[in-house]
MIPA-507524 format. One record per residue (C-alpha): residue in three letters; x, y, z. Coordinates in pm, whole numbers, plus 50000, padded with zeros to 5 digits. Layout:
<sites>
ALAXYZ ...
</sites>
This chain:
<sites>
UNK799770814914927 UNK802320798715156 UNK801740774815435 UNK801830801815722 UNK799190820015540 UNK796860789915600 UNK797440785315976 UNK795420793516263 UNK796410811916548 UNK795180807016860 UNK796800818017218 UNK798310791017438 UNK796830787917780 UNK799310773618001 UNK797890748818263 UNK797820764218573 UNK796480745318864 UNK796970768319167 UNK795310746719425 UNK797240747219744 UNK796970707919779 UNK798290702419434 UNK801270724019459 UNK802250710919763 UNK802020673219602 UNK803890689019318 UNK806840701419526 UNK806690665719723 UNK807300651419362 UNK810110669919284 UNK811810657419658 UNK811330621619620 UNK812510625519224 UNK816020642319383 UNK816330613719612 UNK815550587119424 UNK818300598219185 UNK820400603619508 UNK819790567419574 UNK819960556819219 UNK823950574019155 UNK825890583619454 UNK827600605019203 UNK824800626219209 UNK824830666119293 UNK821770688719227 UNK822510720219156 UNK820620755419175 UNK821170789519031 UNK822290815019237 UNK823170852119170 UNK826450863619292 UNK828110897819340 UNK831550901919278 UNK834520924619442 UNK833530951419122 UNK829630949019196 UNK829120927418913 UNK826030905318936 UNK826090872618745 UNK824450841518742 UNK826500808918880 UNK825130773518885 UNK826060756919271 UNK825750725219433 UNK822410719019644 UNK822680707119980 UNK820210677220037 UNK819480657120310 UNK819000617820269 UNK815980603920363 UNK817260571520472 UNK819420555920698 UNK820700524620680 UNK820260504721030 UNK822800480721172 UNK820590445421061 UNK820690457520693 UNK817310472720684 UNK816760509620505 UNK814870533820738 UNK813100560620496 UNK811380592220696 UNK809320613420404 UNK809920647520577 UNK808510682620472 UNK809800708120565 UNK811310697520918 UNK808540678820998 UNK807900640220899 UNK804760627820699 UNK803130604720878 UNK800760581920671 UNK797560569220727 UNK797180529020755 UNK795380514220527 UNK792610486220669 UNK791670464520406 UNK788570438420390 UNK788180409020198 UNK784560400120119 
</sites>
């Protein structure tokens, strides 16, 4: 009897959390990560993969640079302006009151 003999199978679920809010918070993740590595190296170039068609009708796959916008601007007294955009519109965010008891 060899060791594979004694395992047990089972079928791997994958998570899958299709609610619209979560996706979207997902996706918002994965834009601040890119900037914050924009920020981090200002070597830094994302890149996506693209399919491309050549002269002989070729398809192949080809990795190219991602154009990103920067979410900050950097105002004439030093200080970093930072609008969290998605899409073309900016988040605003709600202000948070706090009490002290």
């Amino acid at each position: 009897m060899t060791v594979l003999d004694t395992l047990n199978f089972v079928a791997f679920n994958l998570l899958q959390n299709n609610n619209p809010i979560a996706v979207l918070r997902r996706k918002l993740i994965a834009k601040i990560d890119v900037q914050i590595q924009l920020a981090a190296n200002k070597y830094y170039t994302p890149t996506q993969r693209k399919w491309v068609t050549d002269e002989d009708g070729n398809q192949r796959k080809v990795e190219v640079v991602k154009r990103v916008k920067h979410w900050w601007t950097a105002s004439v007294d030093g200080k970093i302006n930072l609008v969290v955009g998605y899409g073309s519109k900016p988040l605003e965010f709600a202000k948070v009151r706090m009490r002290l008891n």
